[in-house]
C-alpha atoms as one frame of an Amber mdcrd trajectory, in Angstrom:
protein
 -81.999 -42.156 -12.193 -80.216 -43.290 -15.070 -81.011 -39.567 -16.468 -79.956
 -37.688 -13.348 -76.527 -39.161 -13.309 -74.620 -36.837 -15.912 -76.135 -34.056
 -14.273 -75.016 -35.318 -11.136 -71.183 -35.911 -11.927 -71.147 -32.582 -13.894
 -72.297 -30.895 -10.298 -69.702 -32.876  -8.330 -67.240 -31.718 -10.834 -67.728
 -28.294 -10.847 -68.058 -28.441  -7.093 -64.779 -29.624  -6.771 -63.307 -27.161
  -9.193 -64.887 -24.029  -7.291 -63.712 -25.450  -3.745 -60.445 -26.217  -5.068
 -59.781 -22.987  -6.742 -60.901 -20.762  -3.363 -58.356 -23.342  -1.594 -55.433
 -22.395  -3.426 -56.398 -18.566  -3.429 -56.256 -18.606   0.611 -52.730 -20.570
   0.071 -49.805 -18.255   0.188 -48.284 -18.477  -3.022 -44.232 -18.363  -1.344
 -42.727 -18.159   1.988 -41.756 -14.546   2.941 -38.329 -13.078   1.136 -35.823
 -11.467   3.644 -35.258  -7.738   2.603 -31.913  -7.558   0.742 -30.322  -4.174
   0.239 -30.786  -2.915  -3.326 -27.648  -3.522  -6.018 -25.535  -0.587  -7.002
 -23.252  -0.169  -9.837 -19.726  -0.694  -8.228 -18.464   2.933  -6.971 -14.732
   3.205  -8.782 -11.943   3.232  -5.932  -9.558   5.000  -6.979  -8.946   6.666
  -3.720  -9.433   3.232  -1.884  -6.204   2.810   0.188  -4.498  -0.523  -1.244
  -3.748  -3.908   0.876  -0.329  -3.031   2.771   0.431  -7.088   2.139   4.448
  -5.799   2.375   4.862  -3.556   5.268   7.228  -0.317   4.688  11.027  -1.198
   5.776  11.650   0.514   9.194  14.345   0.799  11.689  13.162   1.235  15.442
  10.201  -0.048  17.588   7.286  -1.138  15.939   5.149   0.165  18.304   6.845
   3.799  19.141   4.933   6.518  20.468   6.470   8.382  17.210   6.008   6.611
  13.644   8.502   8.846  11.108   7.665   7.705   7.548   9.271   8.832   4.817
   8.071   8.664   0.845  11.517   9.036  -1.338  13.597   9.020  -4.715  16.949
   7.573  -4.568  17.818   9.778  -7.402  16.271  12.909  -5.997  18.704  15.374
  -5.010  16.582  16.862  -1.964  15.970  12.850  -0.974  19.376  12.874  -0.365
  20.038  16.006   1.697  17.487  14.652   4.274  19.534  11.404   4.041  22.167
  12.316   7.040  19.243  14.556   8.774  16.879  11.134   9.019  20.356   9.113
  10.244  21.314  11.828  13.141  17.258  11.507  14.251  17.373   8.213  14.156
  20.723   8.073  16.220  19.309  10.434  18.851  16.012   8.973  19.743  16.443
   5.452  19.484  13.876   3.243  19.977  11.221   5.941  21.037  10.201   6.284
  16.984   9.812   4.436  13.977  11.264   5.499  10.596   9.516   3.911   7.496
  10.671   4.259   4.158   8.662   4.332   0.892   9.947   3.981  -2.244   8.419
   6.619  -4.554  10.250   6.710  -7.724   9.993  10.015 -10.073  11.165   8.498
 -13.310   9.950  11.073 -15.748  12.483  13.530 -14.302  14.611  10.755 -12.494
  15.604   8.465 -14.837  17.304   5.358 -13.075  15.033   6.082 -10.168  13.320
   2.718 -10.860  15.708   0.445 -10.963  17.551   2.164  -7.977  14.390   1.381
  -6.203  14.107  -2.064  -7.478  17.886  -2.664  -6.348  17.209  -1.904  -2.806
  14.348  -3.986  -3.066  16.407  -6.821  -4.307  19.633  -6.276  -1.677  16.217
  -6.452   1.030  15.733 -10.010  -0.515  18.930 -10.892   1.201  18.051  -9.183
   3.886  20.449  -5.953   3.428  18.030  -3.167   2.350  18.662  -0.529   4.630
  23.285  -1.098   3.436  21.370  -0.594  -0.048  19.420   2.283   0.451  22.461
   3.863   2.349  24.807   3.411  -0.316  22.562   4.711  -2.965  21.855   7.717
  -1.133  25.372   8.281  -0.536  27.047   7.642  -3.364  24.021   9.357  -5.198
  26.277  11.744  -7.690  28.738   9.046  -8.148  25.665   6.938 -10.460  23.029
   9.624 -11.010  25.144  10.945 -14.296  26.166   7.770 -15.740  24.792   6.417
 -19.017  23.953   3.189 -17.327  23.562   2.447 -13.504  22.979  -0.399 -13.563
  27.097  -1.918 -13.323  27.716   0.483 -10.075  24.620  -1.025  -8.461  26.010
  -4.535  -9.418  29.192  -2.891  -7.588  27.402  -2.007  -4.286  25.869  -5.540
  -4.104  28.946  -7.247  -4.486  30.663  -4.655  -2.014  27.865  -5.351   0.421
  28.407  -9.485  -0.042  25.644 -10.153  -1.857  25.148 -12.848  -4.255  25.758
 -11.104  -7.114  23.617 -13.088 -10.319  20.507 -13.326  -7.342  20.448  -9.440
  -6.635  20.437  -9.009 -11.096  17.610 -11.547 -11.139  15.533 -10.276  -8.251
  16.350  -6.310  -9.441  14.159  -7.616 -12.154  11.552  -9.658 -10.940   8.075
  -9.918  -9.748   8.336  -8.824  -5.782  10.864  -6.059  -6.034   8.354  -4.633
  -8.979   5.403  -5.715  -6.732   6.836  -3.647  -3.778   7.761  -0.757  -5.138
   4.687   0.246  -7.043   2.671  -1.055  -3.991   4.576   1.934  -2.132   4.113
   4.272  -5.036   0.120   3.371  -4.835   0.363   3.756  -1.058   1.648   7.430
  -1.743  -0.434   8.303  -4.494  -3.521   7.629  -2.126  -2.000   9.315   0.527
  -1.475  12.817  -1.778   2.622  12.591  -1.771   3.277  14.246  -4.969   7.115
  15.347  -4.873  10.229  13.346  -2.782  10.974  13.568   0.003   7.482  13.721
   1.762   7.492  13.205   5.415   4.763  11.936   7.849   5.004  11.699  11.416
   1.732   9.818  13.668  -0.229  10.090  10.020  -0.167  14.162   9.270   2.218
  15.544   6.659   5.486  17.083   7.943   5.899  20.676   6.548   8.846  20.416
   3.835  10.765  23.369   5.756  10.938  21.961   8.916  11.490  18.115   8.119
  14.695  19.177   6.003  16.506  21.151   9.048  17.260  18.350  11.835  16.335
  21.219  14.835  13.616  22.073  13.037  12.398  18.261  12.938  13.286  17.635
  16.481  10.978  20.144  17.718   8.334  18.474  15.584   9.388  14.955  17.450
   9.617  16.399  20.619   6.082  18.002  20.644   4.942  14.509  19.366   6.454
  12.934  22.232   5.519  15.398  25.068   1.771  14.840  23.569   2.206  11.003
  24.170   3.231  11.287  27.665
């Protein structure tokens, strides 16, 4: 017996190895993986439409049947033609549209276009964009052929009762930078390439009818008569 009994643990052994071994290959090795979609290289967005996290300045009901929105230059000279057009339209139908403004800057041929953005941005931080933007508009030949703008829109702030050493610090800071090249990005996306550029209910306004006010009207008219 004595010599049996290697013979006999080397058996159990192995027996135990084998069984073990066809255990494990019936075990499933991990529990099932839920299908993920496959990784892609990130697709550039340059055409993405940025976060609107400061709404365009507007005059009129936020929810009109008619949104008017208008991508400008303070210092562009056709910018401030449509000035009194946008004024009488705005005077004549009331709360039935919207008019947005934009502020699209064109400083390589425009050069205080900038900071005559910025400054309307800054009179908005005391709440008196839209006396600004009227005054630069204007008064637009009285600053556009000055060496340096920058004292006459320090004038119109302190004609419009602002504080006067708050309007030079915000003219220059973070959020009136932050909103005007949000609006420029806004336009880019949007394919405005020269001021003014007019949309009305999302579609591009035809340059020759936007800058005559009949012209326009007939445009706002047909937009209203197709809300009805």
């Amino acid at each position: 017996m004595k010599r049996l009994l290697p013979i006999i643990i080397i058996a159990i052994v192995l027996l135990i190895t084998v069984g073990g071994g066809y255990l494990l290959m019936r075990m499933p090795t991990s529990a099932p993986v839920a299908s993920q979609p496959p990784l892609t290289a990130a697709t550039p967005t340059q055409h993405a439409a940025p976060i609107d996290t400061q709404p365009a300045h507007y005059k009129g009901r936020i929810d009109a049947p008619v949104q008017i929105e208008e991508f400008g230059d303070y210092q562009c000279p056709p910018c401030g033609n449509f000035h009194p057009i946008a004024k009488r339209v705005l005077a004549a139908y009331g709360d039935r549209i919207r008019f947005s403004f934009r502020n699209f800057p064109l400083p390589a041929i425009h050069k205080f276009a900038s900071i005559a953005a910025r400054a309307a941005e800054a009179a908005g931080q005391q709440g008196k964009f839209w006396e600004m933007h009227d005054l630069l508009y204007e008064r637009q030949q009285e600053w556009s052929g000055v060496e340096d703008a920058r004292p006459l829109f320090v004038k119109y702030a302190q004609e419009l009762g602002l504080d006067v050493n708050r309007f030079q610090q915000d003219t220059d800071g973070a959020v009136a930078g932050m909103r005007v090249a949000q609006d420029k990005d806004i336009g880019d996306v949007r394919g405005v390439k020269g001021t003014p550029t007019l949309f009305l209910n999302g579609h591009e306004v035809p340059f020759e009818q936007f800058m005559d006010y009949d012209k326009l009207r007939a445009v706002i008219d047909a937009a209203l008569a197709g809300k009805a």
